[in-house]
N, C-alpha and C positions, 0 to 999 in steps of 0.2 A: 361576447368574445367569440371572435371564429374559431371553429375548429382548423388543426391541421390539418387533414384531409381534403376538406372542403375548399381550400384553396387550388390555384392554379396546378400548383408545385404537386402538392398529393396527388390532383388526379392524373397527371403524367405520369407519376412514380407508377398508378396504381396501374394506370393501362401499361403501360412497359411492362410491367412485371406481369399483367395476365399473359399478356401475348408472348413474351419472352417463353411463360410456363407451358401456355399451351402449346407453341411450336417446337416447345426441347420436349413436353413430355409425347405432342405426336409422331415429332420424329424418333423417338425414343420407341415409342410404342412399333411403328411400321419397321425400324431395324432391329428390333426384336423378336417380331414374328417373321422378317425373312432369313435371318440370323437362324432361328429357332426351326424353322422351315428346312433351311439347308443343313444343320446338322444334321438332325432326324433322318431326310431323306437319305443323305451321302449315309445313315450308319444301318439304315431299314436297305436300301439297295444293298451295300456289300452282304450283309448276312444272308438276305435272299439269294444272290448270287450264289456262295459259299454253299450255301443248305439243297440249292439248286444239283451245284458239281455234285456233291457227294452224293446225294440220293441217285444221281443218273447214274454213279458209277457204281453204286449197289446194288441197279436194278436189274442187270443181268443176271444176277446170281440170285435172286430169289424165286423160288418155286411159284409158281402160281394154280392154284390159288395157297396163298401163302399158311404155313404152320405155324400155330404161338412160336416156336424157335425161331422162325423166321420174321418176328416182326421182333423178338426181344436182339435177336442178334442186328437187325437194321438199325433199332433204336440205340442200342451200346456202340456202336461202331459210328455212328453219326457223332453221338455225343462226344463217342473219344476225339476224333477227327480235332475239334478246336476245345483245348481240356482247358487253354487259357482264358475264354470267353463264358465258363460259368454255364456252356446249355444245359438244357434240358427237355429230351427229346419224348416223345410220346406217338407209337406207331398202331395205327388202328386198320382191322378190316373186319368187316362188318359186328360181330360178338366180338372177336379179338381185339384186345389191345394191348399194349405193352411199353413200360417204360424204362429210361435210362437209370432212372433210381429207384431201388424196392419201396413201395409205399405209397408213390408219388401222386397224389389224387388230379394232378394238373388240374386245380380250382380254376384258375385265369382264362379255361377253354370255354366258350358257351356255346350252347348248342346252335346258335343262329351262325355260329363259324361254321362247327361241323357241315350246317345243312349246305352250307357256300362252297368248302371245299368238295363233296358230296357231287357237287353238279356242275364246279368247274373243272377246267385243265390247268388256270393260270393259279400261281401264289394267292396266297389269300395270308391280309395282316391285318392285325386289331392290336392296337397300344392299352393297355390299361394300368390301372393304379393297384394296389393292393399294401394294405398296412403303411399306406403311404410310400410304397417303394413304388416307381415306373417300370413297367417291365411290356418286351416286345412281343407279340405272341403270332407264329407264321405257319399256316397253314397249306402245304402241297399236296398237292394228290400224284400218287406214282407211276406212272404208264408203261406200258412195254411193246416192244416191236418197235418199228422203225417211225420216223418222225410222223409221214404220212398215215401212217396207223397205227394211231395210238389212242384207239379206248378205252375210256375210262374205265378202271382197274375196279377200285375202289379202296384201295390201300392207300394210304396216307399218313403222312407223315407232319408232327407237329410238333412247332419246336420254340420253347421258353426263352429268353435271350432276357439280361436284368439292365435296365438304362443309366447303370449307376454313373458312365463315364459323360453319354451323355449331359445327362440331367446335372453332372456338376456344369458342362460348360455353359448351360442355359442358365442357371442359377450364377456363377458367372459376370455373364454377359445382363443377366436382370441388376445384378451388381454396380458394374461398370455404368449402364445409364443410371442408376442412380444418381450415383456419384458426379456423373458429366450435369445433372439439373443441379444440383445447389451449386456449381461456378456460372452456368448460365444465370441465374436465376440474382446473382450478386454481379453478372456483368450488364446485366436487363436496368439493376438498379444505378451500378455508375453510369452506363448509359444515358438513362431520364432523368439524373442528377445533373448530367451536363446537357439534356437536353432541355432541361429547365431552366437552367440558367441564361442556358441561349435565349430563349424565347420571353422569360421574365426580365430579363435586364430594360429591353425596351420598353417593357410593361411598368414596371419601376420607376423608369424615365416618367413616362408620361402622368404617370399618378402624381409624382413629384410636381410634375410641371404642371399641372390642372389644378392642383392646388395652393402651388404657388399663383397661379394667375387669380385663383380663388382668393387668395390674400390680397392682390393689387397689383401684383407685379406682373403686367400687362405686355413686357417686353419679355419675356420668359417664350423662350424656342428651344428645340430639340436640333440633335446631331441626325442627322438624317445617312444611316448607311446602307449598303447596298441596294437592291431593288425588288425586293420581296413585299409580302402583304404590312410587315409591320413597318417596312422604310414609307411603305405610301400611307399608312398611318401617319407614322411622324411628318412626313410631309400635310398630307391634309390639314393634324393637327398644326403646325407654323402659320400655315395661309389662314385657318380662323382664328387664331392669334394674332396673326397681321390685322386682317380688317375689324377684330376686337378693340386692338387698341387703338385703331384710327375714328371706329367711330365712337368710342369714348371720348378721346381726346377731342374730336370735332364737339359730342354734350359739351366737355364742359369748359372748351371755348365758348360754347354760348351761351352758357350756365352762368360763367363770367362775363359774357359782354353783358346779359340779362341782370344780374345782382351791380355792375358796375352802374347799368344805365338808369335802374331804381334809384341807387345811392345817387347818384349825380344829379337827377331830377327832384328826388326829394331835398337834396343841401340846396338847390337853386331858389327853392319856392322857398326856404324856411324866412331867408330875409324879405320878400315882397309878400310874405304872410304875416311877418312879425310887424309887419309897417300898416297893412289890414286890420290888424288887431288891433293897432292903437286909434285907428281914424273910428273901428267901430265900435271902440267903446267912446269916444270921444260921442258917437254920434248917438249911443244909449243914452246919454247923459243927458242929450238934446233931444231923445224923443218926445217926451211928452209934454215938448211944445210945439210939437209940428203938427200939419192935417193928421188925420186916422190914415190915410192910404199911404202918405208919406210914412208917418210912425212903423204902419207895417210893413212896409218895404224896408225899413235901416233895421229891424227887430229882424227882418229876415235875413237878409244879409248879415247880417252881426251872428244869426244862429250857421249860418253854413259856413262862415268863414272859421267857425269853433270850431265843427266837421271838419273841417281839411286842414284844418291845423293839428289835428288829434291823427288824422289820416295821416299825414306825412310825419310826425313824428314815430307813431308806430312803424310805416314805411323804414327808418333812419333805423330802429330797433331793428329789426326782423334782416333790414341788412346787415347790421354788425354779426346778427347772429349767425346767418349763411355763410361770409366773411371769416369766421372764426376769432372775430376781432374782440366778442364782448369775453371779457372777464367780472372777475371776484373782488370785492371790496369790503374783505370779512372785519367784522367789528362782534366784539363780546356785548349780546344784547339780553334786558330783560323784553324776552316775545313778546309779555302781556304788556308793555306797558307802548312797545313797538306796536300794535295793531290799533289800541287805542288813541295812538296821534294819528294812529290813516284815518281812523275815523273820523273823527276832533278837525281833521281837517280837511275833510269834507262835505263835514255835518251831518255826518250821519250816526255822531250817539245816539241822538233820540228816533230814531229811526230802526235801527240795527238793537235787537238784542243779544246780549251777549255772554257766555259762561266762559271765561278765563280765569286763570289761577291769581293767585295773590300776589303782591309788589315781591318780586326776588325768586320766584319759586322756581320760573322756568328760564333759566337765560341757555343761550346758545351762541355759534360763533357763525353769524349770518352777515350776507350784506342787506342795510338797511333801507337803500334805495330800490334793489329789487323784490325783496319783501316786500315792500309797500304797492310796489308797480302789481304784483301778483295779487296780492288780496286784495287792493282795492278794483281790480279788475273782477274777481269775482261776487266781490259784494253787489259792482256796479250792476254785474250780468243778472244776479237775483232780482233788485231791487226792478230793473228793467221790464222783464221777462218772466219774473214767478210771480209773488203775489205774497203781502206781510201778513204775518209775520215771516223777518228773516234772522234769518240767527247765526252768529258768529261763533263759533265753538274752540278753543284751545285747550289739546292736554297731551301731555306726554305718553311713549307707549313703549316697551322694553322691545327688540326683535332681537333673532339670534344672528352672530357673526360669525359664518365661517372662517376668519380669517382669526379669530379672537377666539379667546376660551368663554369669554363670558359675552353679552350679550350686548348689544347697541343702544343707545335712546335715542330715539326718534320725537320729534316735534311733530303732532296731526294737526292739522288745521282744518275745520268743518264749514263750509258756509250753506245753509240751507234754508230755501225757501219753500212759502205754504203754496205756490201754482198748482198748473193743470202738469206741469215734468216734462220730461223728454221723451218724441215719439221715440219710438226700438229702431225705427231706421236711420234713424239721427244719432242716436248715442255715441256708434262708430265716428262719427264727421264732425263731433265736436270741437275738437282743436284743429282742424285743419283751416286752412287760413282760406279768409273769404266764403265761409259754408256758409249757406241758411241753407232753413229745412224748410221754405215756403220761397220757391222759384221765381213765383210771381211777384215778391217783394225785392222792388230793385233797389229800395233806399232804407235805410234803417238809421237810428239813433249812433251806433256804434260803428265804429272802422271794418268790425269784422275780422281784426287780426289780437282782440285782448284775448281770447283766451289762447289763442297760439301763442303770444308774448308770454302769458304766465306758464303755460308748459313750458319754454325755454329758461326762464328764469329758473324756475322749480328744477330741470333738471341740472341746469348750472351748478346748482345745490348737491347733484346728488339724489335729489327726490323724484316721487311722481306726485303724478296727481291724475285722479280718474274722475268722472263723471258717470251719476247712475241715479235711479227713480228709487222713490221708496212706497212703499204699500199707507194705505190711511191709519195715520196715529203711529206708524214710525217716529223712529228720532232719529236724527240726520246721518246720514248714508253714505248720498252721494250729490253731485252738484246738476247747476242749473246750466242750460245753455243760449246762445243767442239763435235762439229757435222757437219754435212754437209748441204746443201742446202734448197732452198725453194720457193716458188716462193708467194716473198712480196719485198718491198724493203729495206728490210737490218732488222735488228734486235738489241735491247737493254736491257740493265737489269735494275732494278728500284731498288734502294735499300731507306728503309727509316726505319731513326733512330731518336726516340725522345731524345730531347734534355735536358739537368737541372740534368740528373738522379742524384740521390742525397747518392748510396749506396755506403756503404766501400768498401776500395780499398781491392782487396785480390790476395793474393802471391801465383802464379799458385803453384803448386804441382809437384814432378818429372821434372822441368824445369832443362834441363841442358843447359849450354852454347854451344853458337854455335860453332862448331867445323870448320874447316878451308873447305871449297872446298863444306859446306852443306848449299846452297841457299835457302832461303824461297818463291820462288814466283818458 
């Protein structure tokens, strides 16, 4: 399951919203500190001013060098000067000092002021905190005589100021951006919601459409708008969707003309083969009164015209099934007693041993003509290619049914022979039509398409059927194939067909009758 995040959508959300954050909380931040900045200065400049006038207009009157009286009356007279601003003034010269309130220890003073004002001429400020109140604290030194001389004195004057008006406007204004981030912060998100949307619809589109063409539907295009990165997307994607479906549609025109030209040449031969087949059994009858060279020349002709009789009718099968032509011809059958006519009649009872259940035990709802075409193709493939004994196996097996609460029965059908098995590189290329596993044999006994025929049959059904080697003194496993060796002890096919199926019966298509000399197995 995806997370939400993890998709397109989130991670816009998420970058919008960092950026949104970071650019309201830095802009926040730098109009705060010049905010912050400018109060302070416009309220440290006026007092400085203020503390300035007054002190120069008390400096003529004071004696120098100045009397305790003289610095307690500087200090009351200053502090009266603004009774509305809360100072608190404190006048020193050298042992002397004196303040505007009896007791007044002026803590907030440090001595690294004193030493400043001490050796300048100009103001001298330090902001500090105390008990959590901000308070300003301003340091002048008081000079006399005239502008150009004016030596330092060493009287001074220092004066407390509390930033309570301040400090509300900066608390404030810390306030107000606050408040300005959570609406940025919710328009960051409608934002990348609609920015989302933009950018995902055409994304949406094309997933849609990718996987509709994934289904088959080859003609499947996009609205192609504007001319941005995802319209030449959408376009790109139409033109490999154009030349997709053209070159499909060119396969399987020739997929068609290929499976038509099969069919057409296999129905042509069937009658000038069915006509072969009779002159060469006529001329069986008559071989052994002919020469020896004549004899085997009509025996051989007689054997390859069975080959390409058995070739082209598999040919006929494999087309119907390309075709989609073959169907089901279900009939309620006893399997045991359905295996033992394939056998019976092709004589292979005594041949074939066999463990199936008893008259009645296993019936199913099979077709019996491709039954038969299936297992006798694989008995044929043992008997050929492995080595006897082979063994025919039949028994039912319970599997479970998702679709059902309770479970399925299945029909297994085992054919296994005592050979050398299948090499491991072959196992894979068993049913593929026309495989052997020895290259250098260009002719074989068989057409090379039974076991593809019976995988089709089998899945017809419903079923599979696999191929595989079993270890020495196993019991049958898995099947043999029209191949060569292996080092296992022998090889079997597994076929399993569920049983009950309950669909209409339907009337293959293109079925012709069998014609005289054209075997099925």
């Amino acid at each position: 399951m995806n997370r939400p995040l993890r998709g397109l959508r989130g991670r816009l959300l998420i970058a919008f919203v960092l950026v949104t954050a970071v650019a309201t909380l830095t802009t926040g931040a730098l109009t705060f500190r010049e905010a912050r900045v400018a109060v302070l200065q416009q309220s440290q400049d006026t007092i400085i001013k203020r503390l300035r006038a007054h002190v120069d207009g008390l400096a003529p009157g004071i004696a120098y060098p100045p009397t305790q009286s003289d610095l307690e009356r500087v200090a009351l007279e200053v502090a009266a000067a603004e009774p509305a601003q809360n100072w608190r003034v404190l006048a020193t010269y050298r042992g002397l000092r004196a303040t505007s309130r009896p007791q007044d220890t002026f803590a907030e003073l440090s001595a690294d002021m004193r030493s400043a004002v001490g050796s300048r001429r100009a103001a001298v400020f330090q902001r500090v905190r105390t008990d959590g109140r901000s308070s300003l604290v301003v340091g002048l030194p008081v000079t006399f005589g005239e502008p150009a001389e004016r030596p330092a004195s060493g009287v001074a004057v220092f004066l407390t100021v509390p930033q309570t008006g301040e400090q509300g406007y900066v608390d404030a204004l810390v306030t107000a951006i606050g408040r300005a981030v959570v609406p940025a912060l919710g328009l960051a998100v409608l934002l990348a919601l609609l920015a989302a949307r933009g950018v995902l619809r055409p994304v949406r589109e094309l997933r849609r459409a990718t996987r509709s063409i994934a289904e088959g539907h080859l003609d499947t295009r996009l609205a192609v708008n504007g001319s941005d990165e995802l319209a030449d997307l959408s376009h790109t994607f139409n033109e490999t969707a154009a030349a997709l479906e053209e070159s499909v549609a060119e396969l399987r025109r020739m997929e068609a003309r290929a499976r038509r030209f099969v069919a057409d040449v296999s129905h042509e031969l069937r009658t000038p083969l069915a006509a072969m087949s009779a002159v060469t059994d006529v001329l069986d009858e008559d071989a052994a009164r002919l020469d020896p060279d004549t004899a085997m020349a009509v025996r051989l002709i007689s054997g390859e015209t069975v080959k390409l009789a058995r070739l082209v009718n598999d040919l006929m099968e494999i087309s119907r099934f390309d075709a989609g032509a073959a169907g089901l011809q279900l009939d309620d059958l006893d399997l045991a007693e359905s295996l033992r006519r394939t056998l019976a009649a092709r004589g292979w009872q005594d041949t074939v041993d066999t463990r199936l259940p008893g008259p009645g035990e296993l019936r199913g709802r099979v077709d019996p003509r491709r039954l038969d075409v299936a297992v006798a193709n694989l008995v044929g493939n043992a008997l050929r290619h492995g080595a006897c004994p082979v063994q025919l196996r039949l028994y039912a097996r319970e599997m479970p049914d998702p679709a059902a609460d309770d479970g399925t029965v299945w029909a297994v059908i085992e054919v296994t022979d005592s050979g050398p098995g299948i090499p491991a590189d072959v196992l894979p290329h068993v049913f593929d039509r026309f495989y052997k596993s020895d290259t250098a044999r260009t002719r074989s006994e068989g057409s090379g398409l039974g076991l593809s025929i019976t995988a089709e049959n089998v899945r017809l059904h419903g079923g599979t059927v696999r191929a595989a080697n079993r270890a020495e003194g196993d019991g049958a496993e898995s099947g043999g194939a029209e191949s060569g060796g292996a080092e296992s002890g022998g090889a079997v096919f597994t076929v399993e067909i569920p049983l009950g199926r309950e669909e209409p019966e339907e009337k293959e298509e293109n079925e012709e009758p069998e014609e005289k000399g054209v075997r099925e197995t």
